[in-house]
C-alpha positions in Angstrom: 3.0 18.5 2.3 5.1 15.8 3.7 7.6 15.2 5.9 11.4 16.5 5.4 13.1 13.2 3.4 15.9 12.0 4.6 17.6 9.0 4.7 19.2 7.8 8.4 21.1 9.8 11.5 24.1 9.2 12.5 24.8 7.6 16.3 25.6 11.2 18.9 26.7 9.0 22.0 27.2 11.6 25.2 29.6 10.4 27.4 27.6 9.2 30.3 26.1 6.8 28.0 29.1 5.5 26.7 30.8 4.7 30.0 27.4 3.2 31.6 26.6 1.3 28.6 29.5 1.2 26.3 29.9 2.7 22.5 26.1 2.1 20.7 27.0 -0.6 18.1 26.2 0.5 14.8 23.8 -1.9 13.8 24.3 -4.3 11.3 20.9 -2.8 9.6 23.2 -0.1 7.7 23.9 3.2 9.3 23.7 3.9 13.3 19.9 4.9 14.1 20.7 6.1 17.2 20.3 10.2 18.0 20.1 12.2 21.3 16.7 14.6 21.8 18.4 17.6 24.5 14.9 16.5 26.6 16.3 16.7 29.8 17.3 20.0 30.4 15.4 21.3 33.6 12.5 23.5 33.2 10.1 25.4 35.5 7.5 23.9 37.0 3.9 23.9 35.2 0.5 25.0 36.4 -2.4 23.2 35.6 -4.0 26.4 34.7 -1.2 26.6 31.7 -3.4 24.1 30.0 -5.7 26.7 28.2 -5.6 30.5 27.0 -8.3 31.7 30.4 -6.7 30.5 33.6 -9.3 29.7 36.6 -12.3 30.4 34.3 -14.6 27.2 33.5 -16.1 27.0 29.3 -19.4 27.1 29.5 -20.1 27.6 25.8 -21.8 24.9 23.3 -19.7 21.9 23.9 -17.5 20.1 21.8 -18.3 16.2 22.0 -15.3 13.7 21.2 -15.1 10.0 21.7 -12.9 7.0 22.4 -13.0 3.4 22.3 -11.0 1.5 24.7 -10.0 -2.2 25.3 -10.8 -3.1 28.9 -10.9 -7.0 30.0 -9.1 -9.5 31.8 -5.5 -9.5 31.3 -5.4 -6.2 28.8 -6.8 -2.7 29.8 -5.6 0.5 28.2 -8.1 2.7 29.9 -5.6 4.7 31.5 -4.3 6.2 28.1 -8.3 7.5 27.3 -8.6 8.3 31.7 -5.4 10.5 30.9 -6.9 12.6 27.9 -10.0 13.1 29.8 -8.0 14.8 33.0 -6.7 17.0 29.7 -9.7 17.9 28.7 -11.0 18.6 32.2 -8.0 20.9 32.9 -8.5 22.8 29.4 -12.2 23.0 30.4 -11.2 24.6 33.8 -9.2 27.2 32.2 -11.3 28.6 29.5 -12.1 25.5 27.3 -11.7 25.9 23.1 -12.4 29.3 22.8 -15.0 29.2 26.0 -16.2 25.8 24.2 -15.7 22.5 26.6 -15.2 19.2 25.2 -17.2 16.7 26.3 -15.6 13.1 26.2 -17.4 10.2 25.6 -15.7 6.8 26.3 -16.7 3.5 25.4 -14.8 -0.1 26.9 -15.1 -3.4 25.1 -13.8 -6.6 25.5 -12.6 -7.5 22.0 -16.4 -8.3 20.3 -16.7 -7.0 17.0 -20.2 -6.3 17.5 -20.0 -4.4 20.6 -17.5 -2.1 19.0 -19.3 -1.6 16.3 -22.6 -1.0 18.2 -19.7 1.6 20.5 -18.9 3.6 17.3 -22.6 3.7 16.2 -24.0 4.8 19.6 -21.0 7.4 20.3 -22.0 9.2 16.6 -25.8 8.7 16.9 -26.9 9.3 20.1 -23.7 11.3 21.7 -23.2 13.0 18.6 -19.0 13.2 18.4 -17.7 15.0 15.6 -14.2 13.3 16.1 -12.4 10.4 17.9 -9.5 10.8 20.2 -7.9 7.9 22.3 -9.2 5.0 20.3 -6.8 1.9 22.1 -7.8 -0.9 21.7 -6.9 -4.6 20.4 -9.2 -4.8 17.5 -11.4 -1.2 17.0 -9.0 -0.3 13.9 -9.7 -3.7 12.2 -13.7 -3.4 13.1 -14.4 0.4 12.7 -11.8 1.6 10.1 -14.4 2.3 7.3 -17.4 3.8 9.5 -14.8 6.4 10.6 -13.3 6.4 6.5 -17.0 7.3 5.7 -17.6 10.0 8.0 -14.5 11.7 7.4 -13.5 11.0 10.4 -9.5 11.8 11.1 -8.7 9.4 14.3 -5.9 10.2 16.9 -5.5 6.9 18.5 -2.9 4.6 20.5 -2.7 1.9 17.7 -2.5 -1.8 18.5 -4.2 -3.6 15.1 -2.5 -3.4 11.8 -5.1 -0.8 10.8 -4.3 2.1 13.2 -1.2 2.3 11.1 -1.5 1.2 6.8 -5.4 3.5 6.1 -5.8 7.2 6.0 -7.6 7.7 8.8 -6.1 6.7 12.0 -3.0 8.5 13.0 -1.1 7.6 16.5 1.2 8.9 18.8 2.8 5.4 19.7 4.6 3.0 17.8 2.0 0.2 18.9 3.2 -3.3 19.8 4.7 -4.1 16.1 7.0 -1.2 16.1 8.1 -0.9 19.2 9.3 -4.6 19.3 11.5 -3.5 16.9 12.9 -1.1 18.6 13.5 -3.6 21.5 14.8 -6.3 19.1 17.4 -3.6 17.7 18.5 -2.2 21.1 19.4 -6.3 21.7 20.8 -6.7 18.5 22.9 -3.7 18.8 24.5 -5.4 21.9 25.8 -8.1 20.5 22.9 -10.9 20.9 22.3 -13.7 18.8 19.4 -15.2 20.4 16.0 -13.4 21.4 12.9 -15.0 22.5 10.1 -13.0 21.5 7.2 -13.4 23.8 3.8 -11.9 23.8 -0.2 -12.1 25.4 -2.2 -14.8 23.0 -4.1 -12.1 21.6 -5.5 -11.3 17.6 -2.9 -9.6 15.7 0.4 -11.9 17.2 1.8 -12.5 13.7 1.7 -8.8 12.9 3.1 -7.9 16.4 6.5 -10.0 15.5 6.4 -9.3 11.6 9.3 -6.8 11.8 11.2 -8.6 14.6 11.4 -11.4 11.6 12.7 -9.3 9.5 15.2 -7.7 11.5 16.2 -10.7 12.4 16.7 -12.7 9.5 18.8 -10.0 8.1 21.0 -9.7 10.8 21.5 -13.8 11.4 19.9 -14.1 14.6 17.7 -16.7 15.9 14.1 -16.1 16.8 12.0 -18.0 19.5 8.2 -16.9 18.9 6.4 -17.6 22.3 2.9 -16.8 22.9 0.8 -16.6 26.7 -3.0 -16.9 27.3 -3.9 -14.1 29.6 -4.2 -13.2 32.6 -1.3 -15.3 33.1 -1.9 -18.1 35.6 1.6 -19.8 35.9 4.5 -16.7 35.9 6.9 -19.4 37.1 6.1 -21.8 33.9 6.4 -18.9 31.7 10.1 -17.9 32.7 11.7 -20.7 33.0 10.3 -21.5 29.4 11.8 -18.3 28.2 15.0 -18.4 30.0 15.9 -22.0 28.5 15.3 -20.9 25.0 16.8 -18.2 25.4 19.7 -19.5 26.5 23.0 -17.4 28.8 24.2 -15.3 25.9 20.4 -14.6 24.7 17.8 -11.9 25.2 13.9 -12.4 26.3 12.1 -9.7 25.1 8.5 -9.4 26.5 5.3 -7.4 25.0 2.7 -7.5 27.6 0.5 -4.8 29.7 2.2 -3.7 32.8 1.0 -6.2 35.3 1.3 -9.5 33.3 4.8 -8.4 32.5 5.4 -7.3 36.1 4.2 -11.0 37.0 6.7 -12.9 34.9 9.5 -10.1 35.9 8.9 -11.1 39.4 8.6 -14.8 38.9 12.0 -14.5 37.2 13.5 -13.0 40.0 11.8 -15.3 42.6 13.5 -18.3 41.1 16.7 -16.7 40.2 16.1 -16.4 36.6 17.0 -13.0 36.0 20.9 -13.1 35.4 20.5 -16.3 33.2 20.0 -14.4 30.2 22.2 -11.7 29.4 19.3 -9.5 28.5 15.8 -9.0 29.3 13.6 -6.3 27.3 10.1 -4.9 26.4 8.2 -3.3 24.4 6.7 -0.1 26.2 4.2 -0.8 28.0 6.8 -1.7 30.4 7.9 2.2 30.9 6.3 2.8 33.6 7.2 3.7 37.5 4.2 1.2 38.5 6.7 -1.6 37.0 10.0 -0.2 38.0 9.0 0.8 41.6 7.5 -2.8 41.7 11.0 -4.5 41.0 13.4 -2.9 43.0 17.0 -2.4 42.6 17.5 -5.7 41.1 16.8 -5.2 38.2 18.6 -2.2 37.3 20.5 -2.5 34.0 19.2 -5.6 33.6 15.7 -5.0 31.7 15.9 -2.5 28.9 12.5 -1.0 27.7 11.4 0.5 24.1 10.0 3.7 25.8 7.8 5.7 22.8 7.3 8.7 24.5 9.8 10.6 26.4 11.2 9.4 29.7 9.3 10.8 32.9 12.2 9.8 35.5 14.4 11.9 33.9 12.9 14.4 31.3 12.4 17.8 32.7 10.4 20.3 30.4 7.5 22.6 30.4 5.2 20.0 28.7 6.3 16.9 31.1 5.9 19.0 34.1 2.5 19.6 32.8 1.5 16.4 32.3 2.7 15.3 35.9 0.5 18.5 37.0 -2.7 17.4 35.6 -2.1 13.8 36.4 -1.8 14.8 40.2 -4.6 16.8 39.9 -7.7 15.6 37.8 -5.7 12.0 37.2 -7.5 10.1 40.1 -8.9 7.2 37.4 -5.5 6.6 35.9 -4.4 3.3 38.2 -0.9 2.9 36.4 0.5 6.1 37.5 2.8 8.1 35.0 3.9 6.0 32.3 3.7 5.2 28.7 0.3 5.1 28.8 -0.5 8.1 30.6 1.7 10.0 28.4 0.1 8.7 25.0 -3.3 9.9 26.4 -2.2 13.5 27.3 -0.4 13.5 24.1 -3.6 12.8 21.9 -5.6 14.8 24.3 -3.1 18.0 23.5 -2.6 17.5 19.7 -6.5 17.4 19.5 -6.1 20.7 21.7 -3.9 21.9 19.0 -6.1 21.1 16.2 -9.2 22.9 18.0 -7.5 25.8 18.9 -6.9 26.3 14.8 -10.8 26.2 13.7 -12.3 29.0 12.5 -16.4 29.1 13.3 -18.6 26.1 13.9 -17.2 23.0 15.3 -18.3 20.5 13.1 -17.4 16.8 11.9 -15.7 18.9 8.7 -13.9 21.6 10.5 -12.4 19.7 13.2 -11.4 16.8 11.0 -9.3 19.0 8.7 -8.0 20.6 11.5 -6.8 17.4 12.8 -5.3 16.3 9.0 -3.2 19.4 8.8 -1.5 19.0 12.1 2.0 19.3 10.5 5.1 18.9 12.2 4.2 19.9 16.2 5.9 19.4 18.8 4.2 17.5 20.9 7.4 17.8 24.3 6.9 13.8 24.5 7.7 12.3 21.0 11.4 11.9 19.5 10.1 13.7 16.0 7.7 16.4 15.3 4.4 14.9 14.5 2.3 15.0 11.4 -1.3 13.7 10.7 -1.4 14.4 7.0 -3.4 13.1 4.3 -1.5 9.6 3.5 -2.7 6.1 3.2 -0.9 4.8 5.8 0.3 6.7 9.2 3.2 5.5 11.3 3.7 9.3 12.5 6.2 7.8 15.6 8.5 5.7 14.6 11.3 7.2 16.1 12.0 6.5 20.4 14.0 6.3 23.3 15.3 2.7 25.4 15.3 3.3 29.0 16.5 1.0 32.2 15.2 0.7 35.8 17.2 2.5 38.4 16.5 2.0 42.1 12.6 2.2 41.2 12.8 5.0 38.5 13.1 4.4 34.7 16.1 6.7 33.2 17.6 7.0 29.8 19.6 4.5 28.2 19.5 5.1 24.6 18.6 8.4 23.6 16.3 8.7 19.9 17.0 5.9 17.7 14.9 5.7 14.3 13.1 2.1 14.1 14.5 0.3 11.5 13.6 0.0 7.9 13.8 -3.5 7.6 10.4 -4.0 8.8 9.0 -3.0 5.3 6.1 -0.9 6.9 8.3 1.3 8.2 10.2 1.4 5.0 6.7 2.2 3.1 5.4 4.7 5.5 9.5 6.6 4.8 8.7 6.4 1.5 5.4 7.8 1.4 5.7 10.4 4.1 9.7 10.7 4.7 11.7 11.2 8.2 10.5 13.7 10.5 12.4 16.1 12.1 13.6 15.5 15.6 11.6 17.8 18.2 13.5 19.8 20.0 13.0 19.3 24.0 9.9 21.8 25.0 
């Protein structure tokens, strides 16, 4: 079954929002995607030992092996999103495991060479025997290993980057990915009047598909588009924001979609030269929701950069399942360098859907059990995403596309839009509605 159809959500603006920020503009899309989540009600604290159903007591049963394939190299390193759903993993092994059964996690790095990710997916099912994938981020593993995993049955949960993780059957994510949540930076722009973005982005494959919906959005709405593109590691911040501040232009917007520390580099470049009130609006896609990047910039900055944040906001969200993750972060989340984050928040996400999807097998653990588990995760609240999520059995999978914008405040991210569906003027968006319709929002857990 697929999602409950519908087709928008009208703008519910609390106060505080509309005196810091002023009215959210309907956007000239069509109807106001913008909708509250109540996520920030407080919450007891969580123990790490709430993690699985036999507090204190390590699995020691037949183990459960999973994989991941992660993009680590100069410039671009997600390895904190697969670090994160292994300090998951180790806290559900500590407390009793999948029915006594620990999961063993097996995790590959690459540096964007076909071969070596395929040889990755071949060694991690050959010789590590994993019955599933969980993790997967990386620049190019959807492109390279999409039909190995098709023709094992394999039913990926993934942090998708390539235009695969999102339009085949078998990759599902929890993020939005670089495309999407563009979009959702472009429209929080838009929405504020802006008539002039510059897009830029690292020089990596898949830049065209990264800015395909920002084109679209664009062009409807009559604004111009600067495409700008930077080799990475970036050697010259300075070069890079001045070049984006003149095209952007006083009344304009630069709009960024880099990993935390190039973005952090041309942030602080910016404000060493003065840049950063010379555009009336800076964004970023979001990897920049993060407390590594906000702590980094100070005060200055506040209400001046405005981030697509996919997952819910860990300055200001206080629930059960975010007081969780902080737990095991502090506690077995000594390889994750960025801190919490976006990308520590998509790995404990996949970590606890495939969690989810374990706890419903019934007998062996096998590559057919656990994958069909994983397909019929319907509608769960995850306590991170805007909508309940949904692995299902379509052709295409763009189960988040729904998300929050946040700000920097004196070193902390907070709120400043609440969930706001991306819009379906970036026609994958529109086919993946069609297909699998609008979920419903999750309530705050």
């Amino acid at each position: 079954m697929g999602f409950r159809k519908r087709a928008f959500r009208f703008a519910v603006a609390p106060a505080v929002l509309a005196v810091a920020f002023g009215m959210l503009a309907t956007l000239s899309t069509g109807p106001s995607y913008a909708s509250l989540r109540p996520s920030t009600a407080a919450s007891a604290k969580s123990s790490t030992s709430s993690c699985g159903t036999n507090p204190g007591v390590k699995a020691k049963g037949t183990p459960i092996n999973l994989g991941a394939i992660v993009t680590d190299q100069p410039g671009t390193s997600f390895t904190d999103i697969s670090n994160m759903a292994a300090a998951y993993f180790t806290c559900v092994d500590d407390n009793g495991g999948i029915d006594g059964h620990p999961i063993h996690y097996f995790i590959k790095t690459e540096q964007s060479v076909p071969s070596q990710i395929t040889a990755d997916a071949h060694y991690l099912v050959d010789t590590d025997h994993v019955i599933d994938m969980v993790g997967n981020t990386s620049i190019i593993e959807c492109s390279v290993d999409y039909k190995y995993w098709e023709s094992l049955g394999f039913r990926v949960i993934a942090s998708g980057i390539a235009p695969q993780c999102y339009s085949t059957p078998n990759y599902a994510d929890v993020n939005m990915g670089p495309r999407y949540s563009s979009d959702g930076a472009a429209q929080y722009a838009i929405s504020k009047g802006i008539k002039d973005i510059v897009f830029d982005q690292s020089n990596v494959p898949g830049t065209q598909y990264n800015v395909g919906g920002i084109v679209a959005i664009t062009k409807h709405d009559g604004v111009k588009l600067t495409q700008l593109t930077e080799d990475v590691p970036i050697s010259d911040p300075d070069e890079v924001a001045l070049k984006e501040v003149d095209d952007a232009g006083p009344n304009g917007a630069v709009i960024l979609n880099f990993t935390p520390p190039e973005a952090l580099l041309i942030l602080q470049a910016a404000q060493k030269l003065g840049l950063e009130d010379r555009v009336k609006m800076w964004g970023c896609s979001t990897p920049c929701n993060t407390d590594f990047l906000s702590e980094s910039l100070g005060s200055k900055w506040n209400d001046k950069l405005f981030v697509n944040a996919e997952l819910a906001p860990p300055d200001s969200t206080h629930t059960k399942t975010m007081d969780l993750y902080k737990a095991i972060y502090h506690q077995y989340g000594k390889a994750v360098s960025g801190g919490i984050g976006s990308f520590s928040e998509m790995g404990f996400t996949e970590a606890e859907i495939m969690v989810h999807a374990l706890e419903k097998v019934k007998g062996a653990y096998t590559v057919k059990s656990v994958n069909a588990a994983v397909e019929s995760v319907h509608n769960f609240v995850t306590g991170m995403n805007c909508q309940r999520w949904t692995y299902g059995d379509y052709s295409l999978h763009i189960a988040n596309n729904e998300d929050y914008t946040v700000t920097p405040e004196n070193g902390k991210m907070v709120l400043a839009q609440g969930c706001t569906l991306i819009s379906p003027l970036d026609p994958q968006i529109a086919a993946y509605r069609k297909a699998a319709g609008t979920a419903p929002l999750a309530p705050g857990e």
